[in-house]
N, C-alpha and C positions, 0 to 999 in steps of 0.2 A: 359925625360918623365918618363921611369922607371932608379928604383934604386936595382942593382943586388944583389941579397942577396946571391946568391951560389945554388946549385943543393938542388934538392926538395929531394934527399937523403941523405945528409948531413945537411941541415939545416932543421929548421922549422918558419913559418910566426907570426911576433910576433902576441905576445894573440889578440884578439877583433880583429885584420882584417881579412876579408869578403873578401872571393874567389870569382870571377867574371871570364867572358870571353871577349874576344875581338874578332870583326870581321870585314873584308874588306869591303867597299862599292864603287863598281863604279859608277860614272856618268858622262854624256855629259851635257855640260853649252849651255848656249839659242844661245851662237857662235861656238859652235859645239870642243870648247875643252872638251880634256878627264880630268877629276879628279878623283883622289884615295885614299882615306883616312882610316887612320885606326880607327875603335870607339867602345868603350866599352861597355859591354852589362848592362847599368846603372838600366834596368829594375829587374834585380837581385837585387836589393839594396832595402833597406826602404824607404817609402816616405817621404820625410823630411817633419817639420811642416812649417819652415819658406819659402818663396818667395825664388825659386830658376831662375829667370829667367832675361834678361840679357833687360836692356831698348831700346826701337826704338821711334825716334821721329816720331808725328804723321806727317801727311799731311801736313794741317793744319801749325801746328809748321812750318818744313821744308818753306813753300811758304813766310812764314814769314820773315824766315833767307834770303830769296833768295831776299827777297822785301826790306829788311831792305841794304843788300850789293848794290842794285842799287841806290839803295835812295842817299848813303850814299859813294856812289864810290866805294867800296869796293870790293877786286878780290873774286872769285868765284873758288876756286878749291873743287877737293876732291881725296879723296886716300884710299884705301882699306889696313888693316893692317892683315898681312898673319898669318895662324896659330896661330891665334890671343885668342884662348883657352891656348893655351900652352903656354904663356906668365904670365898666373898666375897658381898659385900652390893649388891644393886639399885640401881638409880639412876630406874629406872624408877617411875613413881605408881600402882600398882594393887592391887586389892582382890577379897576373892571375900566371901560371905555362905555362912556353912558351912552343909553339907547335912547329912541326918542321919546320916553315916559319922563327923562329926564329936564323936557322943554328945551330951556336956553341951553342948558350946560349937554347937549346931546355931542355926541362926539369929543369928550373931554374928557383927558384919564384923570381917575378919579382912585386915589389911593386910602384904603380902607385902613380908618386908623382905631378906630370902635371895636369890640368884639363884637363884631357884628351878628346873628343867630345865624348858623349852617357853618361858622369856621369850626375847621375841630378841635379848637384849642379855648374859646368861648367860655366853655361851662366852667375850665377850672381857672380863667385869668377872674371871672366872676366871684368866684370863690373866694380866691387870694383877695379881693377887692374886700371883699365883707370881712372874712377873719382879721383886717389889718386895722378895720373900722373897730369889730366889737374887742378887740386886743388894747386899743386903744383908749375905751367906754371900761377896761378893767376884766376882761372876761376871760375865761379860758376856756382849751376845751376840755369834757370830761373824758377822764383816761380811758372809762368803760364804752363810750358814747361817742365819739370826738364831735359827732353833729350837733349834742349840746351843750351850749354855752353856757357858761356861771360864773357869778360873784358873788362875793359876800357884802349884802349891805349892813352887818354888825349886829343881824340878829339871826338871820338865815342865808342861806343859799338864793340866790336868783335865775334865772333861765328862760334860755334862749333858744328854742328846739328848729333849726333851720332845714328847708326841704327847697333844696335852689334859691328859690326868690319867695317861697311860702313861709313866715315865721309866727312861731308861738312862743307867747309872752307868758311870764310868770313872773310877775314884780307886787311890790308893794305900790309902787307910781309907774306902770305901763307907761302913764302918758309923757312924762316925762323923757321917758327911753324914745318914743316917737318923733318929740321935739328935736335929741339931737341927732338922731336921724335927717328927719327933713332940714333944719337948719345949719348944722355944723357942717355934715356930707351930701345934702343936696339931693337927697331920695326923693324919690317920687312913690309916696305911699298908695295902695288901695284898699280899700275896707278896713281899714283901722278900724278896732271897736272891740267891745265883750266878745270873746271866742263864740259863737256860734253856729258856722257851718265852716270848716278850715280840712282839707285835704279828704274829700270827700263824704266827712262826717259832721251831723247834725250832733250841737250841743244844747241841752237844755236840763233843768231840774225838774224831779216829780215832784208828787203831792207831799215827800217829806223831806224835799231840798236839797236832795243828795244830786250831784251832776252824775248826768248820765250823758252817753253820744252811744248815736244808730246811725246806720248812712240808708235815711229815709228817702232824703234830699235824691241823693245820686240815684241809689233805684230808681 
């Protein structure tokens, strides 16, 4: 994420990058785990002119994918891909001078080369990270849709319904799709598995096997 450049006494930040800060944020998740992240204080920065922000498929979209995978037999996973900012790399020029959470490297510019979370330009270099990936795996996006992805494996359509770093799968081999995720580009997957609690809604079958989802969960 950073790149050490040496003591803020010795060295100095090459020309045109812009000193920022960083700072901790805690929080408790809707199941009561703890999370703690580091994130940048991006509001120090210029407002960019172009679209900084990272696609989520709508509603809409998503019921679509889910109807189109029954239709069509199609499994239903989804998986959450971790620190999934810091997978792709900044374009932005900035820098912080470590404080002393930093231990050894305290007092050392420290130039932010990660999209680090709180730059404002993060969500959509993340973005460009993944479409370059699933463009790659054969996908495109849908003209109606652009947040979902599709290919043809030679009997159907397949799909990829993306919300930031939250994806839902409709394959004939999900796991497969996961494989060269983790392996090829180095994801860091979580909750891989049969889709059933994904973007605040519970999935499950009644008594006559038809998939239904409620957001029992999140209530």
């Amino acid at each position: 994420t950073f790149e050490d450049i040496g003591h803020a006494s010795t060295t100095s930040p090459p020309t045109d990058y812009k000193k920022i800060r960083v700072h901790i944020v805690f929080d408790v998740k809707h199941d009561g785990r703890h999370k703690v992240r580091l994130v940048a204080d991006g509001h120090l920065t210029d407002i960019p002119l172009e679209s900084v922000y990272s696609g989520v498929v709508s509603l809409r979209g998503f019921h679509l994918v889910v109807f189109a995978a029954e239709l069509n037999g199609l499994k239903m996973w989804a998986t959450d891909v971790g620190n999934a900012y810091l997978e792709a790399y900044t374009t932005e020029k900035v820098f912080i001078v470590a404080g002393p959470e930093f231990g050894e490297r305290q007092g050392h510019i420290l130039i932010i080369r990660k999209a680090l979370y709180g730059l404002r330009t993060s969500g959509k270099r993340w973005y460009e990270r993944l479409a370059a990936c699933l463009r790659e795996m054969g996908f495109v996006p849908c003209k109606a849709e652009p947040d979902v992805w599709m290919r043809s494996n030679g009997r159907v359509y397949e799909y990829v319904a993306v919300y930031v770093d939250d994806l839902a799968i409709a394959m004939d081999e999900p796991e497969v799709f996961l494989k060269v995720l983790t392996g090829k580009y180095k994801f860091k997957l979580k909750g891989s598995g049969p889709i059933s609690f994904h973007l605040g809604m519970d999935f499950f079958r009644d008594d006559d096997g038809v998939l239904c989802l409620a957001p029992r969960k999140y209530l």
